[in-house]
C-alpha positions in Angstrom: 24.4 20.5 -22.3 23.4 17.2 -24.0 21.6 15.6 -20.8 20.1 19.0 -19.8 18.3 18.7 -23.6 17.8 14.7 -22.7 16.3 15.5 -19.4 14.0 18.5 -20.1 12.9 15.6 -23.4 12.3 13.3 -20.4 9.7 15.3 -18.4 8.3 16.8 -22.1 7.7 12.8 -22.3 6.4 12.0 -19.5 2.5 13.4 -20.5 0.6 10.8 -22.4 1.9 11.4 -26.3 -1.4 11.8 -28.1 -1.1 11.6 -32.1 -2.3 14.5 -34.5 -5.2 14.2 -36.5 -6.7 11.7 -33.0 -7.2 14.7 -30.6 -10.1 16.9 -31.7 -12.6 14.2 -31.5 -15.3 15.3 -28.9 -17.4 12.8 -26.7 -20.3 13.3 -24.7 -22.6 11.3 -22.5 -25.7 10.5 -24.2 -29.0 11.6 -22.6 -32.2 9.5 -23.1 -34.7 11.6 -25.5 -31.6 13.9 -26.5 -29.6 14.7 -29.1 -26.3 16.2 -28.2 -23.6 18.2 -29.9 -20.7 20.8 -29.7 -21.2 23.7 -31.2 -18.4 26.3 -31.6 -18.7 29.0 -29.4 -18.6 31.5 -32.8 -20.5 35.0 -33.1 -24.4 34.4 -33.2 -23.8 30.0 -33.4 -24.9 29.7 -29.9 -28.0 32.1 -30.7 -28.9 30.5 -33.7 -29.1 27.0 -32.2 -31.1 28.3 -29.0 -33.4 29.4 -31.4 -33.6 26.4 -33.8 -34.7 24.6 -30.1 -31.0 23.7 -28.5 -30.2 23.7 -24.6 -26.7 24.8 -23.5 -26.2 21.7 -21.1 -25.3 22.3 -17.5 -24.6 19.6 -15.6 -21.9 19.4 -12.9 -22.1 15.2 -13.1 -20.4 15.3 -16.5 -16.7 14.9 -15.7 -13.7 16.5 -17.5 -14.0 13.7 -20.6 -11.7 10.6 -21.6 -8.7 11.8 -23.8 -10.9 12.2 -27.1 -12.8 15.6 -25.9 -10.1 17.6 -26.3 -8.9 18.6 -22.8 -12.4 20.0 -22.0 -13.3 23.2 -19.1 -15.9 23.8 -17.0 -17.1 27.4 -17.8 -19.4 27.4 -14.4 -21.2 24.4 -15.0 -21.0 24.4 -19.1 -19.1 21.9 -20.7 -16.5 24.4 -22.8 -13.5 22.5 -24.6 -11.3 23.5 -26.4 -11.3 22.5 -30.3 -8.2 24.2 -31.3 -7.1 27.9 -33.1 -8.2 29.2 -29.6 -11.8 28.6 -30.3 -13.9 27.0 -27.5 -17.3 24.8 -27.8 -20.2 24.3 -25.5 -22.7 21.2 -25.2 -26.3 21.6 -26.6 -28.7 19.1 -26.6 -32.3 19.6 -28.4 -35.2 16.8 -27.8 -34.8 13.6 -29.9 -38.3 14.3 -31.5 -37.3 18.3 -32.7 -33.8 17.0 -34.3 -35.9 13.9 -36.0 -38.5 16.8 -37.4 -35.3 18.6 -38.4 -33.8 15.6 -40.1 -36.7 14.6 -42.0 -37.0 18.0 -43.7 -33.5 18.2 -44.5 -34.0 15.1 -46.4 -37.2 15.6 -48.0 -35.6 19.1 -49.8 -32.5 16.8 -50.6 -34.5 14.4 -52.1 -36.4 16.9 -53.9 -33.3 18.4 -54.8 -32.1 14.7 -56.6 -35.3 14.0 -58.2 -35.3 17.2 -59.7 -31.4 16.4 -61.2 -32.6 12.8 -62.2 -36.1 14.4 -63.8 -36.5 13.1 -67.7 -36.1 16.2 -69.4 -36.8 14.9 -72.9 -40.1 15.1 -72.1 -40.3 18.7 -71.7 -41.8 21.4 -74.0 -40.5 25.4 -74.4 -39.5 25.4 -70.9 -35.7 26.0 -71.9 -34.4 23.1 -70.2 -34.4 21.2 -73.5 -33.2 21.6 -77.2 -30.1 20.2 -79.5 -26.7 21.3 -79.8 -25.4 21.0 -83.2 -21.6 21.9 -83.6 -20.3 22.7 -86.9 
């Protein structure tokens, strides 16, 4: 009973071991003038990014991935991984100039965002954001 446990270890062994926490990180080639990403395949995400400008990429050329993408399938000719709880992903890509557009507006409203938390609010009259606290 021993080497039938040792022997069914043996062929459980034989895969390459791949360490938790290592095994959900998802590669892609790159694509000149592209910006790529997974996107989990989650009610209305895949919408949402079509219409924010995203591609669902197709290619046939792209091969299965190294060991990082999460033992990825080819849904037809979509790049569909797996990224684990039994939820998939497909590859979009969106044009290099739309995801730099995207980018910079992100960061002008965070930087508007910190400017407005660093703002000297001594100076400010009756607007409610300023006044003493006296404690007794």
């Amino acid at each position: 009973m021993v080497e039938k446990a040792k022997e069914s270890n043996e062929v459980k062994n034989s895969r390459k071991r791949i360490p938790l926490g290592t095994r959900n990180v998802l590669t892609a080639p790159k694509r000149p003038g592209f910006v790529r990403r997974f996107v989990n395949d989650e009610p209305d995400r895949i919408q949402a990014f079509i219409d924010a400008g995203y591609e669902i990429v197709k290619d046939d050329s792209i091969s299965s991935g190294d060991d990082k993408t999460g033992r990825p399938s080819h849904m037809g000719s979509l790049i569909n991984p797996s990224v684990g709880s039994g939820k998939k992903a497909i590859l979009m890509e969106i044009k290099k100039e739309y995801y730099d557009a995207d980018q910079a507006e992100r960061s002008a409203k965070t930087k508007a965002i910190e400017n407005e938390m660093r703002r000297d609010k001594s100076k400010l009259y009756g607007d409610g954001l300023s006044g003493t606290v006296n404690i007794s």
